[in-house]
TORLOSE-769766 format. One record per residue (C-alpha): residue number from 1; residue in one letter; chain; x, y, z. Coordinates in steps of 0.25 Angstrom, whole numbers. Layout:
N
{num = NUM residuo = A cadena = A X = X Y = Y Z = Z}
...
This chain:
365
{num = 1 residuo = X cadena = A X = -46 Y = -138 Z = 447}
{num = 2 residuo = X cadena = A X = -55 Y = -133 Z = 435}
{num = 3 residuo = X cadena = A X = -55 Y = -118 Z = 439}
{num = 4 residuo = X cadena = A X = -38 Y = -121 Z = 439}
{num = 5 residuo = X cadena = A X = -41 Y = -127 Z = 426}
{num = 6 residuo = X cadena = A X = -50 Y = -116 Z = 422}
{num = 7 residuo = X cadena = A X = -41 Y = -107 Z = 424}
{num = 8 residuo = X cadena = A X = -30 Y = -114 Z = 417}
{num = 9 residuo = X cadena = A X = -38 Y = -113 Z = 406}
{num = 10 residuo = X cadena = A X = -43 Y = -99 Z = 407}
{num = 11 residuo = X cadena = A X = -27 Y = -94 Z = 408}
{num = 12 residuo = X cadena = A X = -24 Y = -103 Z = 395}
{num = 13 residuo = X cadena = A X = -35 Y = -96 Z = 385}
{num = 14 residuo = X cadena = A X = -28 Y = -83 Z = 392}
{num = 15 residuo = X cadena = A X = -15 Y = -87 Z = 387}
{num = 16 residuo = X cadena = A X = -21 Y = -93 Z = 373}
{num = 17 residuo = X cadena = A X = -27 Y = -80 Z = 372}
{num = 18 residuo = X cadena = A X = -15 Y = -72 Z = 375}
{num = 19 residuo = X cadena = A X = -6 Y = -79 Z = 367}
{num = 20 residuo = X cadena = A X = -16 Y = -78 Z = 354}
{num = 21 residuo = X cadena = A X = -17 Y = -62 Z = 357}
{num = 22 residuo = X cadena = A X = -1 Y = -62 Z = 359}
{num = 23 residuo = X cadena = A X = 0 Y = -71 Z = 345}
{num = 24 residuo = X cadena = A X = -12 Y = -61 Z = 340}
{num = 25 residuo = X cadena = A X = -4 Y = -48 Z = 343}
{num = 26 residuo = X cadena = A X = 9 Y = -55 Z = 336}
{num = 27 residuo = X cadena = A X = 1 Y = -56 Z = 324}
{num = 28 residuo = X cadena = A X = -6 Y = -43 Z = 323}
{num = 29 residuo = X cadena = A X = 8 Y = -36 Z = 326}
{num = 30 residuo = X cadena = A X = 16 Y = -45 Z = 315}
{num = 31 residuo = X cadena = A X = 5 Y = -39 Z = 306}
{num = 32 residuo = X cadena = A X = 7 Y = -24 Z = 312}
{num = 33 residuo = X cadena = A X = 22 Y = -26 Z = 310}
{num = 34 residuo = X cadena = A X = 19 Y = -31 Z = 296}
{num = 35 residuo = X cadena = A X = 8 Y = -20 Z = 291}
{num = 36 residuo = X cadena = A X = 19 Y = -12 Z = 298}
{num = 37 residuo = X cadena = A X = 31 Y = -14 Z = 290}
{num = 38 residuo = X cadena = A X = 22 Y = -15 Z = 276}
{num = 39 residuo = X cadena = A X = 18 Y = -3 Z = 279}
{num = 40 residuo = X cadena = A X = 31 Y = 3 Z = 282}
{num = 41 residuo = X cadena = A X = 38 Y = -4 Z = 269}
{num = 42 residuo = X cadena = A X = 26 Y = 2 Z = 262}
{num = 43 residuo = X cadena = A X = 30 Y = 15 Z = 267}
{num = 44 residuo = X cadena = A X = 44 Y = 16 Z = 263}
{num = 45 residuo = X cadena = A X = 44 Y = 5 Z = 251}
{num = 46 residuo = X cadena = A X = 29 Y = 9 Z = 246}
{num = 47 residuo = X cadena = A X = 17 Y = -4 Z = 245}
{num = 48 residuo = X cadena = A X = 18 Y = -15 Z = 236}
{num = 49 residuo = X cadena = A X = 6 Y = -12 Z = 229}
{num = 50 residuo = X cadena = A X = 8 Y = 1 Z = 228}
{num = 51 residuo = X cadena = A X = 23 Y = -1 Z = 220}
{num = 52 residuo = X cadena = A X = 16 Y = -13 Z = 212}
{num = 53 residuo = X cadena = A X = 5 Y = -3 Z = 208}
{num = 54 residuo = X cadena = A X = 18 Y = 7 Z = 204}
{num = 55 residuo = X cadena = A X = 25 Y = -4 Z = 197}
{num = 56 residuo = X cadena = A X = 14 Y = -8 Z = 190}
{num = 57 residuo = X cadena = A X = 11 Y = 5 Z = 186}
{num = 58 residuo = X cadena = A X = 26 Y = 9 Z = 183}
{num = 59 residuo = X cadena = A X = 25 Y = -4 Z = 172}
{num = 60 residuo = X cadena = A X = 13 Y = -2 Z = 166}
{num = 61 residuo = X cadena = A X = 17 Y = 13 Z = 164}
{num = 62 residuo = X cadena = A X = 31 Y = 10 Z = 157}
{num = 63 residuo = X cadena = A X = 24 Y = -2 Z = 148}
{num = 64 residuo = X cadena = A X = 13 Y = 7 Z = 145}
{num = 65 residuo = X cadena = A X = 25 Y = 18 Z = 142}
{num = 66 residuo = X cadena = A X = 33 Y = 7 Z = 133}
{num = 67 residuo = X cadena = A X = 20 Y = 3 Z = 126}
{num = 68 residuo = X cadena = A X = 15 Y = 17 Z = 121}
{num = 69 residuo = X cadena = A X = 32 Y = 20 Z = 115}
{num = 70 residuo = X cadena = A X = 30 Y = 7 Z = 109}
{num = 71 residuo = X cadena = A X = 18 Y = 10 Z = 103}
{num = 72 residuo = X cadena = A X = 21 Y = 24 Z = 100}
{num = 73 residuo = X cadena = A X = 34 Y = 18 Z = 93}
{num = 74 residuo = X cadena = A X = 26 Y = 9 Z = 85}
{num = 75 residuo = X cadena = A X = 18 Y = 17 Z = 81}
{num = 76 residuo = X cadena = A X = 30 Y = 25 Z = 76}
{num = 77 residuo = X cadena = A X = 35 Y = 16 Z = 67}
{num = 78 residuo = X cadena = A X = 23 Y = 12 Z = 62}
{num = 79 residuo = X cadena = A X = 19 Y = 25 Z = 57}
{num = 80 residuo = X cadena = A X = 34 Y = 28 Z = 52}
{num = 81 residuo = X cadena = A X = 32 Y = 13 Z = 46}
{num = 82 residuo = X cadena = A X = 19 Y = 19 Z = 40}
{num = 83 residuo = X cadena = A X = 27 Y = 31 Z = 33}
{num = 84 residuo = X cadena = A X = 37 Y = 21 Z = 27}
{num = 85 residuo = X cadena = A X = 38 Y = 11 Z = 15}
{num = 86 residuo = X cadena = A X = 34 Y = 0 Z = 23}
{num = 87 residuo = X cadena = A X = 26 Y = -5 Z = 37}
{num = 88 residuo = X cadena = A X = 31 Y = -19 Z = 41}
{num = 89 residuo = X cadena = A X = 23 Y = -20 Z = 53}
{num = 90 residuo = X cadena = A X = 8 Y = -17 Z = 48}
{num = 91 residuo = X cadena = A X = 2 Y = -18 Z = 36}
{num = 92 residuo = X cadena = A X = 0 Y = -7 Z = 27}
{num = 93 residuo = X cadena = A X = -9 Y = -5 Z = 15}
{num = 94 residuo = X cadena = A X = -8 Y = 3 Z = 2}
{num = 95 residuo = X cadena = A X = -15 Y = 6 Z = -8}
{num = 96 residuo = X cadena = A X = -8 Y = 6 Z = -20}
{num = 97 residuo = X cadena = A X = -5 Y = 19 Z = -31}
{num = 98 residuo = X cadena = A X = -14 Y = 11 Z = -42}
{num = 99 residuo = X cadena = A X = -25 Y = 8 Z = -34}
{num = 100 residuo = X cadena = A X = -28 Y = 23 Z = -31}
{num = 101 residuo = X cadena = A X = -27 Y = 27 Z = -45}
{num = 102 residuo = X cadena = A X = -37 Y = 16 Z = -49}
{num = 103 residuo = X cadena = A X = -45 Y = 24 Z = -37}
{num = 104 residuo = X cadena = A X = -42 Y = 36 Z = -43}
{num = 105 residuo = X cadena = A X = -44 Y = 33 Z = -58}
{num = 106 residuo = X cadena = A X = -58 Y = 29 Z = -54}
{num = 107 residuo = X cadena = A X = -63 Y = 41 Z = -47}
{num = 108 residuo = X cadena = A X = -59 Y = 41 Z = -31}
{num = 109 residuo = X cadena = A X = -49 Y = 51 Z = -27}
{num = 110 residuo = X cadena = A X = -37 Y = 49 Z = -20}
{num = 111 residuo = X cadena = A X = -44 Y = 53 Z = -6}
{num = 112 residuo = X cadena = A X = -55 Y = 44 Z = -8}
{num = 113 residuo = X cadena = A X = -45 Y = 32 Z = -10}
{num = 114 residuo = X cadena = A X = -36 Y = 36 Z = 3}
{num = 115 residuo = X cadena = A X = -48 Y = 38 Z = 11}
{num = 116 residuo = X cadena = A X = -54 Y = 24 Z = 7}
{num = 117 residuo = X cadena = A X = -42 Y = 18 Z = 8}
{num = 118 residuo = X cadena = A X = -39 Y = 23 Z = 22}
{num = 119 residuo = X cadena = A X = -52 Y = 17 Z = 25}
{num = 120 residuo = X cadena = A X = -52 Y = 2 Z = 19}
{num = 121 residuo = X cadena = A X = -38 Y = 0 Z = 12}
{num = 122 residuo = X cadena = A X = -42 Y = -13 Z = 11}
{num = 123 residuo = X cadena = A X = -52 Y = -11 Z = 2}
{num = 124 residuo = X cadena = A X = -47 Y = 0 Z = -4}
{num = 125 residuo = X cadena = A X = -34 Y = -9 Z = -10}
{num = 126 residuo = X cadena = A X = -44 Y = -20 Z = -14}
{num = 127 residuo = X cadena = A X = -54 Y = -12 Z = -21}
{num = 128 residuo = X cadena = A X = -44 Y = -2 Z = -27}
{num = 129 residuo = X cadena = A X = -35 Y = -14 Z = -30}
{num = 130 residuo = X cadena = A X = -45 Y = -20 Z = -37}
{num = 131 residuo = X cadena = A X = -50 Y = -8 Z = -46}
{num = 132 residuo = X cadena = A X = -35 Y = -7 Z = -50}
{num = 133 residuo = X cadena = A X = -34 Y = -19 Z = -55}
{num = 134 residuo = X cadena = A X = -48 Y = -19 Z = -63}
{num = 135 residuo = X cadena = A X = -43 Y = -6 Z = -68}
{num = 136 residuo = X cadena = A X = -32 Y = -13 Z = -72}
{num = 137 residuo = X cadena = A X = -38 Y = -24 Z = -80}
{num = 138 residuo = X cadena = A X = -48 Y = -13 Z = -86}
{num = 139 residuo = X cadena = A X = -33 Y = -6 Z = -93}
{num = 140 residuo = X cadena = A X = -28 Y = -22 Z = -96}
{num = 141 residuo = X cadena = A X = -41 Y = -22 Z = -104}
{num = 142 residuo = X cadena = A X = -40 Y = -8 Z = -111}
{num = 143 residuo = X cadena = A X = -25 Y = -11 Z = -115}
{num = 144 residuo = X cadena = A X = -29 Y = -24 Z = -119}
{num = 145 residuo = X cadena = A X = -41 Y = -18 Z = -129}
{num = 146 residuo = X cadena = A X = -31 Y = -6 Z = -133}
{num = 147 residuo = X cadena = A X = -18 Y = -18 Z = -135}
{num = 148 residuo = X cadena = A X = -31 Y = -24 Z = -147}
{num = 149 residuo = X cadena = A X = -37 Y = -12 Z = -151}
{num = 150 residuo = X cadena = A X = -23 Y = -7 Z = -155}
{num = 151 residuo = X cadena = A X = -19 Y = -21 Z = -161}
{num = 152 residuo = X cadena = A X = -30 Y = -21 Z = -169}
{num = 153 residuo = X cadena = A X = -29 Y = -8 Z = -173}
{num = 154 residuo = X cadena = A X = -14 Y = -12 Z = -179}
{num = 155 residuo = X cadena = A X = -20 Y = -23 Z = -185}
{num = 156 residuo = X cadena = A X = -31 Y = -15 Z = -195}
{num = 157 residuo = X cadena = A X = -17 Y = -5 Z = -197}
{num = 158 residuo = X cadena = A X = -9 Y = -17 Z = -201}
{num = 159 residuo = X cadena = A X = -21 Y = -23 Z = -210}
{num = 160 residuo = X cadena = A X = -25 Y = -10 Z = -216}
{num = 161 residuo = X cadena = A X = -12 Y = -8 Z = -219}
{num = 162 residuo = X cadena = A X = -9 Y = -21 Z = -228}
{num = 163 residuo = X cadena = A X = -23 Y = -19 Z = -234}
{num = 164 residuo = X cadena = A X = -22 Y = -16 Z = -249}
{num = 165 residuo = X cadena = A X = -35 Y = -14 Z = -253}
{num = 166 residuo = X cadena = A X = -41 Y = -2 Z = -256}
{num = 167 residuo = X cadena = A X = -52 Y = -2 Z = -244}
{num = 168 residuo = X cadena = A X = -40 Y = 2 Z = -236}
{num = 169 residuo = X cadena = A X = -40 Y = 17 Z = -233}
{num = 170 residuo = X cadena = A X = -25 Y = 15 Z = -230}
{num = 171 residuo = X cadena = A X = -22 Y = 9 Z = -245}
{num = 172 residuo = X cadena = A X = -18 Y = 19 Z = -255}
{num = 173 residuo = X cadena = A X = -17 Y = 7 Z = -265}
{num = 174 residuo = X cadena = A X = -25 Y = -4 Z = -268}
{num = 175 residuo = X cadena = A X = -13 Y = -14 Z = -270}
{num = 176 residuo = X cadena = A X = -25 Y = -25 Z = -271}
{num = 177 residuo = X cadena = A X = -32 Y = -18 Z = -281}
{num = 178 residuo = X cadena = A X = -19 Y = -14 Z = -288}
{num = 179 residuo = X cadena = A X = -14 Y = -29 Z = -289}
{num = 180 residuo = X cadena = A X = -27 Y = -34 Z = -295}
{num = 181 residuo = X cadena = A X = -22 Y = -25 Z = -307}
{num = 182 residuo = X cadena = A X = -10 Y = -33 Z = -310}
{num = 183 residuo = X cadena = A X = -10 Y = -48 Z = -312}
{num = 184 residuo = X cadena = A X = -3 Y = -57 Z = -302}
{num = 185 residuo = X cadena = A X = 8 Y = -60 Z = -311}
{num = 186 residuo = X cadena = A X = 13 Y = -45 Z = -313}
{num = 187 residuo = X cadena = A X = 24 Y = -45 Z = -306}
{num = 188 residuo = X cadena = A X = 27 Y = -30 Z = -309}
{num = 189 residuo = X cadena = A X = 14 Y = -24 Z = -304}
{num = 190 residuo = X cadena = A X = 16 Y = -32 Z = -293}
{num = 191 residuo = X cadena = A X = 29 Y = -27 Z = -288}
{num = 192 residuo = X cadena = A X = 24 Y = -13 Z = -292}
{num = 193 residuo = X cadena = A X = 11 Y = -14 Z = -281}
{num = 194 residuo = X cadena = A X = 20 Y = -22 Z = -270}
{num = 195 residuo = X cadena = A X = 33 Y = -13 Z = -271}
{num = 196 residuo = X cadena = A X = 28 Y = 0 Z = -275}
{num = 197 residuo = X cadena = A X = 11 Y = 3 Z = -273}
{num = 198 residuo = X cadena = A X = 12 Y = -5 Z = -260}
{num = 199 residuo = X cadena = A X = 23 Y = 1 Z = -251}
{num = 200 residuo = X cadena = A X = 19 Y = 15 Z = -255}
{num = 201 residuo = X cadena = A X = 4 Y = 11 Z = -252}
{num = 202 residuo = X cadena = A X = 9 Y = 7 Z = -239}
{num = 203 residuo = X cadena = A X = 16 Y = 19 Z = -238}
{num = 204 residuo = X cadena = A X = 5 Y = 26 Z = -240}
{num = 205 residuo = X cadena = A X = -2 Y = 20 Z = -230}
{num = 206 residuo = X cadena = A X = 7 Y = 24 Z = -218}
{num = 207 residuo = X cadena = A X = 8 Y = 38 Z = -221}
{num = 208 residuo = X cadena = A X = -7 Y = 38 Z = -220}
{num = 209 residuo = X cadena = A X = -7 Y = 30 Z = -206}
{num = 210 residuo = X cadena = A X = 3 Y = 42 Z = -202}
{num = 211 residuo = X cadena = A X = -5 Y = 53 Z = -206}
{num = 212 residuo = X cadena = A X = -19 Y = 47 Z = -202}
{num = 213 residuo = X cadena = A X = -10 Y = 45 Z = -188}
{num = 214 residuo = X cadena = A X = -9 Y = 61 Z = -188}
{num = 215 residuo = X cadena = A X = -19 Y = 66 Z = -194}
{num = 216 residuo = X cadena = A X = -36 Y = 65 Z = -189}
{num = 217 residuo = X cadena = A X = -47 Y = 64 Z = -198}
{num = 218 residuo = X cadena = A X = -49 Y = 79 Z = -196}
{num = 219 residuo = X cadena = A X = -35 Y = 81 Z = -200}
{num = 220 residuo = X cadena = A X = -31 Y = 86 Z = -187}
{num = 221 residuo = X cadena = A X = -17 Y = 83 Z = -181}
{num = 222 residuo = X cadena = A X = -19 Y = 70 Z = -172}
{num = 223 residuo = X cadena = A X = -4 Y = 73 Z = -169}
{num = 224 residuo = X cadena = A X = -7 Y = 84 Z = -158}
{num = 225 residuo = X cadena = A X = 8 Y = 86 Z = -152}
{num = 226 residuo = X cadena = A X = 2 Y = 96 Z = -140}
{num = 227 residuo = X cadena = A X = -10 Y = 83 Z = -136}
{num = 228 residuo = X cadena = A X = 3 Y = 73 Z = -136}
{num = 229 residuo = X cadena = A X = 13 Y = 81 Z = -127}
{num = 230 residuo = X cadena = A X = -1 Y = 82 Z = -118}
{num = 231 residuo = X cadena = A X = -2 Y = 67 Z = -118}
{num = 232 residuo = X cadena = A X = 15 Y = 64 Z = -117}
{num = 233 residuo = X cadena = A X = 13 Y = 74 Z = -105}
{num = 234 residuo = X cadena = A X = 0 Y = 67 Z = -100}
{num = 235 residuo = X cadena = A X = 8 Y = 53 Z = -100}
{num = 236 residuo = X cadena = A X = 21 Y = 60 Z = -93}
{num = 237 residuo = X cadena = A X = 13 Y = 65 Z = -84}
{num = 238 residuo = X cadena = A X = 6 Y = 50 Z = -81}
{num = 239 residuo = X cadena = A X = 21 Y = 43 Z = -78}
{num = 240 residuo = X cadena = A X = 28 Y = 56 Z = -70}
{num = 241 residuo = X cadena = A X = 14 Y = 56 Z = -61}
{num = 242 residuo = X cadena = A X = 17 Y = 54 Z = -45}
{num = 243 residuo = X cadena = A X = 8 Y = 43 Z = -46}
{num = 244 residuo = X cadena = A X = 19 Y = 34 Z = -54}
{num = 245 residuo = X cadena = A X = 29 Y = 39 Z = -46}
{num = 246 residuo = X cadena = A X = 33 Y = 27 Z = -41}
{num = 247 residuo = X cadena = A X = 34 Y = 23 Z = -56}
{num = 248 residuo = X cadena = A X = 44 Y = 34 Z = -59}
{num = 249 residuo = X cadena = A X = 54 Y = 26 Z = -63}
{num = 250 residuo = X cadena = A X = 48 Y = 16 Z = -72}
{num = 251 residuo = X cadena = A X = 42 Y = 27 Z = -78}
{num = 252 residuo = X cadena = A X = 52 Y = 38 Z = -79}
{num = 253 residuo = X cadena = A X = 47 Y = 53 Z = -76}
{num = 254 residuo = X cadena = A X = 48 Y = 64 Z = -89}
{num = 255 residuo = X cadena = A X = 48 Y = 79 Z = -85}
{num = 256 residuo = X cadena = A X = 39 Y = 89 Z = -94}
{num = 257 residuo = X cadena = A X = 45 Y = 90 Z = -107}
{num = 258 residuo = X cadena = A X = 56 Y = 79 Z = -107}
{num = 259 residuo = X cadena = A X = 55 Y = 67 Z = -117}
{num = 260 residuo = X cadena = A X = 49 Y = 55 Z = -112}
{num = 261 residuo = X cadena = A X = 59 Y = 46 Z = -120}
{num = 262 residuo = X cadena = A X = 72 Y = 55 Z = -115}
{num = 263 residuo = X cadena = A X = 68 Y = 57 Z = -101}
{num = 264 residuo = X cadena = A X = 63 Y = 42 Z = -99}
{num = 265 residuo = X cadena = A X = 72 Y = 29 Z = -99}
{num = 266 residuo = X cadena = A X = 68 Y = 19 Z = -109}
{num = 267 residuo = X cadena = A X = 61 Y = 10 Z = -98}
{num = 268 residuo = X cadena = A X = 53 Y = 21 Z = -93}
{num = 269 residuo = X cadena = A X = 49 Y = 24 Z = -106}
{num = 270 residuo = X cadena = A X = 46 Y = 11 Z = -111}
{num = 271 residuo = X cadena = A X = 37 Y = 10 Z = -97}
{num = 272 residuo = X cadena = A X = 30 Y = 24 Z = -100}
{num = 273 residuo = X cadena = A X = 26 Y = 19 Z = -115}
{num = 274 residuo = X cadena = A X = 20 Y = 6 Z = -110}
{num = 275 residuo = X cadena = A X = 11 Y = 13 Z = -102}
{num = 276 residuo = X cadena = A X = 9 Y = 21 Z = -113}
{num = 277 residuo = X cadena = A X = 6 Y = 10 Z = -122}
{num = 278 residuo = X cadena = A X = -4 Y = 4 Z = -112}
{num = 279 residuo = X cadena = A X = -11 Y = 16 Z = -110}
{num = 280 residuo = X cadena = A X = -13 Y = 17 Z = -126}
{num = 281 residuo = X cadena = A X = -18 Y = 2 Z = -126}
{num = 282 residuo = X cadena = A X = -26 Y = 6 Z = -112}
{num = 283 residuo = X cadena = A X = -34 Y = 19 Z = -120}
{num = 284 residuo = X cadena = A X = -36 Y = 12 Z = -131}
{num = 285 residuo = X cadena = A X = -43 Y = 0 Z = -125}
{num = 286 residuo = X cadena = A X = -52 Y = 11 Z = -116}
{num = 287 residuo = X cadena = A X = -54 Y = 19 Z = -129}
{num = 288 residuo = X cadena = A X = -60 Y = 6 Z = -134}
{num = 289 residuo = X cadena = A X = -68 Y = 3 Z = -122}
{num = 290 residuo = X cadena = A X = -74 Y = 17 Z = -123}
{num = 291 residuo = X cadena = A X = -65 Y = 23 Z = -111}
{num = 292 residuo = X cadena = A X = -58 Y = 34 Z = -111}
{num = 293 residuo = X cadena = A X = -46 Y = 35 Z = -102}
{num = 294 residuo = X cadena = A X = -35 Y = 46 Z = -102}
{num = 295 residuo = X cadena = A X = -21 Y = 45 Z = -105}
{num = 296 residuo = X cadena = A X = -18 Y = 45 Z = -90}
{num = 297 residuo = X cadena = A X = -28 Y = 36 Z = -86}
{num = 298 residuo = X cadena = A X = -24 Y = 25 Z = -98}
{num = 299 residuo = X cadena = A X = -6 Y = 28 Z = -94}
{num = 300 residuo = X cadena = A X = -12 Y = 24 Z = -79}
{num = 301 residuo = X cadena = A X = -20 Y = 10 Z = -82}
{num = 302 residuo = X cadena = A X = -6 Y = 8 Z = -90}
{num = 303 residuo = X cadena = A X = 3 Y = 10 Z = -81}
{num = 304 residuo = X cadena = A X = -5 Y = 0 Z = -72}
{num = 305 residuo = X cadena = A X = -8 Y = -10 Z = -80}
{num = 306 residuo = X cadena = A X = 10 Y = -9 Z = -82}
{num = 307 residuo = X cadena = A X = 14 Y = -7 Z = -70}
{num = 308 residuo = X cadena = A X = 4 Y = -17 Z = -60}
{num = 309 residuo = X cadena = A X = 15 Y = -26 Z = -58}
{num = 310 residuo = X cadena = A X = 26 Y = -16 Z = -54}
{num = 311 residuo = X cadena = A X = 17 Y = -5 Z = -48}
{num = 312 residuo = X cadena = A X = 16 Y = -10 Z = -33}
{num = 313 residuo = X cadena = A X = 32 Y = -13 Z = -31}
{num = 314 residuo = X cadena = A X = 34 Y = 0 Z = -38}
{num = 315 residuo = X cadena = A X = 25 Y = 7 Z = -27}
{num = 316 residuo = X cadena = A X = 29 Y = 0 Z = -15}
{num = 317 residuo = X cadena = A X = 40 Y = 7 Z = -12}
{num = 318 residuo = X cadena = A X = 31 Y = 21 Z = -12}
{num = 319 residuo = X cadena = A X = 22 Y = 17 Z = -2}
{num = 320 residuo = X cadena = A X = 20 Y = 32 Z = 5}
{num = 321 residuo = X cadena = A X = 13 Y = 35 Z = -10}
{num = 322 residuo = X cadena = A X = 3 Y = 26 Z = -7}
{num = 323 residuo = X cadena = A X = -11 Y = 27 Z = 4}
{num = 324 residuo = X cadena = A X = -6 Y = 18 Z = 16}
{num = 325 residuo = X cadena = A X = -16 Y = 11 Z = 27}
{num = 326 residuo = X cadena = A X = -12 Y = 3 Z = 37}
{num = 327 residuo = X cadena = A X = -21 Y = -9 Z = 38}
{num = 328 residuo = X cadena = A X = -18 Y = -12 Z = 53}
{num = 329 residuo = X cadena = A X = -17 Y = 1 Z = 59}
{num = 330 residuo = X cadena = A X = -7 Y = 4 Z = 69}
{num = 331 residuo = X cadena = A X = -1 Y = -10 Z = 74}
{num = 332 residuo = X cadena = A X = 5 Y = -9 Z = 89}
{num = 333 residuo = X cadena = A X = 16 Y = -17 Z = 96}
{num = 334 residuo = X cadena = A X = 11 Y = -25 Z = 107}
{num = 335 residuo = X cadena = A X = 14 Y = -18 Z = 120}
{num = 336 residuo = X cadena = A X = 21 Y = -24 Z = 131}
{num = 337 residuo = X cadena = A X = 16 Y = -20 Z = 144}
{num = 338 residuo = X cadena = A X = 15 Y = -30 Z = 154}
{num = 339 residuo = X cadena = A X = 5 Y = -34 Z = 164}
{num = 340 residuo = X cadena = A X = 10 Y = -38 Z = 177}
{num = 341 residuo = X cadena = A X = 4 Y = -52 Z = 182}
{num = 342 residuo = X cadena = A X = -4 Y = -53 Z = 194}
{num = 343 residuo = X cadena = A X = 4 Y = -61 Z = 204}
{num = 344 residuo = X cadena = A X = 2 Y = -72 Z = 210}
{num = 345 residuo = X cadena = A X = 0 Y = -74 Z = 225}
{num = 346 residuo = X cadena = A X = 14 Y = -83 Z = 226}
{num = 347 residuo = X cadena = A X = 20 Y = -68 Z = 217}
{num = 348 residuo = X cadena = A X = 13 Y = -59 Z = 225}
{num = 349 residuo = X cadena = A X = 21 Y = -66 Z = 238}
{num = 350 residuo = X cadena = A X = 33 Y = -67 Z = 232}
{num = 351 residuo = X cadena = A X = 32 Y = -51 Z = 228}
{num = 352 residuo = X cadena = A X = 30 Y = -47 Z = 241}
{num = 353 residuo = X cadena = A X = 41 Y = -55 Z = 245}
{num = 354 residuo = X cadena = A X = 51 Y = -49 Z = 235}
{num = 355 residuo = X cadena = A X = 44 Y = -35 Z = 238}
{num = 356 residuo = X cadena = A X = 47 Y = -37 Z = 253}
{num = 357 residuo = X cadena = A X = 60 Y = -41 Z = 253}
{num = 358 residuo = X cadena = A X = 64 Y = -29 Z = 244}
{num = 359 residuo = X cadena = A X = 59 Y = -21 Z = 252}
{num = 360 residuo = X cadena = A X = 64 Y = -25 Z = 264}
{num = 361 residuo = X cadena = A X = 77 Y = -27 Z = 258}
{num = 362 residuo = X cadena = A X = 76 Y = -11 Z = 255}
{num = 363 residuo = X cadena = A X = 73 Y = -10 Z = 269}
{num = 364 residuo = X cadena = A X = 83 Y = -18 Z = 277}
{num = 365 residuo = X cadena = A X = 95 Y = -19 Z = 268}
């Protein structure tokens, strides 16, 4: 009974044994079978990995393609933008026609002050802005002395002129004098110095105001009609310069031997003599301070001093005439290429799935 039982036993391990080997082989043939028809989809279809790698490729190619046109077409119209009368998108700084000639005016050259500008504009329109304005305080200042000097001036005319007594060197008469020769009462005499000796004095007295006006100490012509046509043709030249260009209009342009009040409207002419006029008050209050200025230099602080309040709305529209910077650079759209997430291991099955079934569809119809 126990070698029957033994060898019951014996048989059953065999039949275990031979049934894990027959369940064993099942196992390593469904993997054959399925290594097998991987590798024969891989063959025809091409492997996952590697048509993910193409696609992946594929998309970063055409996103990178899309990027750089985009790019290249902003930078297009930000150059064109650059070239036009305004840029919307970025921010450009100018540095304004008055604040160059101010540099000018005091020394730098017109290289010097693109060059310094292109390398700070910031500081460049700070300190430059706020030369201008000192410079044109420094003209307020000298019109302001020139406006009293010359009222003053009228004022000793005016007096000298109703003096009477003979310690004026414009009096021909001393009426004063004369009167203390009559009494009060002598109506006649009286009339004679009020009706008759007093208006020719006066009289007199203008004739010789018009010929000291003409005539210098040592009797030379102060009329010299050759040394006005060059300073008519110096102030011409001042209004029809490229620098007022954009003021041509409000001053009016007079060609080489045309008639300034023929060829100008009357506004034109009217705005021409107040710069003019200002530049008179401007010299004289410099003369007074013991500085000399030329005729251009003088017209330049008036024309300033006139026209600060309209000068910048007037240029803005002639933005090309002026050094550009941009303050920013080249601004860039944000690009739009994707990243592709990493899936999960819930998407990764579900993408084989999808994958498989495709392809098996392609396969089998």
């Amino acid at each position: 009974m126990p070698d029957m039982e033994k060898k019951n036993m014996e048989e059953t391990d065999k039949d275990d044994a031979a049934t894990i080997a027959e369940a064993a082989e099942k196992v390593v043939a469904e993997v054959s079978l399925e290594d097998k028809v991987k590798n024969k989809m891989d063959e025809i279809f091409g492997s996952d990995e590697t048509e993910e790698t193409e696609e992946t490729e594929e998309t970063e190619e055409t996103e990178e393609t899309e990027e750089t046109e985009e790019t290249e077409e902003t930078e297009e119209t930000e150059g064109t933008t650059s070239e036009g009368e305004e840029k919307t998108g970025d921010e450009t700084l100018t540095l304004p026609a008055g604040h160059i000639q101010t540099a000018l005016r005091l020394g730098m050259s017109e290289d010097k002050v693109k060059d310094l500008f292109d390398k700070d504009p910031e500081f460049m329109i700070e300190a430059l802005g706020q030369l201008h304005a000192g410079e044109n305080k420094l003209s307020a200042r000298y019109a302001q002395m020139g406006r009293a000097v010359t009222e003053q001036q009228i004022a000793e005319r005016k007096t000298t002129a109703n003096d009477d007594s003979e310690s004026s060197p414009k009096s021909f008469v001393d009426l004063k004098k004369l009167r203390e020769q009559y009494d009060d009462d002598d109506e006649e005499a009286a009339t004679l110095i009020d009706g008759v000796i007093k208006p020719l004095n006066d009289a007199l007295v203008k004739m010789q105001d018009r010929l000291d006006a003409r005539v210098q100490p040592d009797g030379q012509s102060a009329y010299n009609q050759q040394e006005d046509r060059a300073i008519q043709s110096e102030v011409n030249n001042f209004f029809d310069n490229d620098q007022l260009k954009n003021f041509q209009e409000y001053y009016g342009t007079v060609k080489p031997g045309e008639d300034p009040r023929v060829a100008l409207t009357g506004a034109q002419f009217k705005h021409r003599g107040d710069v003019c006029a200002e530049g008179n008050l401007i010299r004289i209050g410099a003369d007074f301070s013991g500085e000399q200025l030329t005729i251009s230099d003088v017209l330049q602080r008036a024309h300033l001093q006139l026209t600060e309040s309209m000068r910048e709305e007037m240029i803005r529209g002639e933005i090309s005439s002026k050094i550009k910077k941009r303050a920013k650079g080249l601004s860039l759209k944000v690009g739009t290429k994707r990243v592709p997430k990493t899936p999960s291991s819930k998407d990764a099955g579900k993408q084989l799935e999808a994958v498989t079934k495709a392809r098996l569809k392609k396969v089998f119809g």
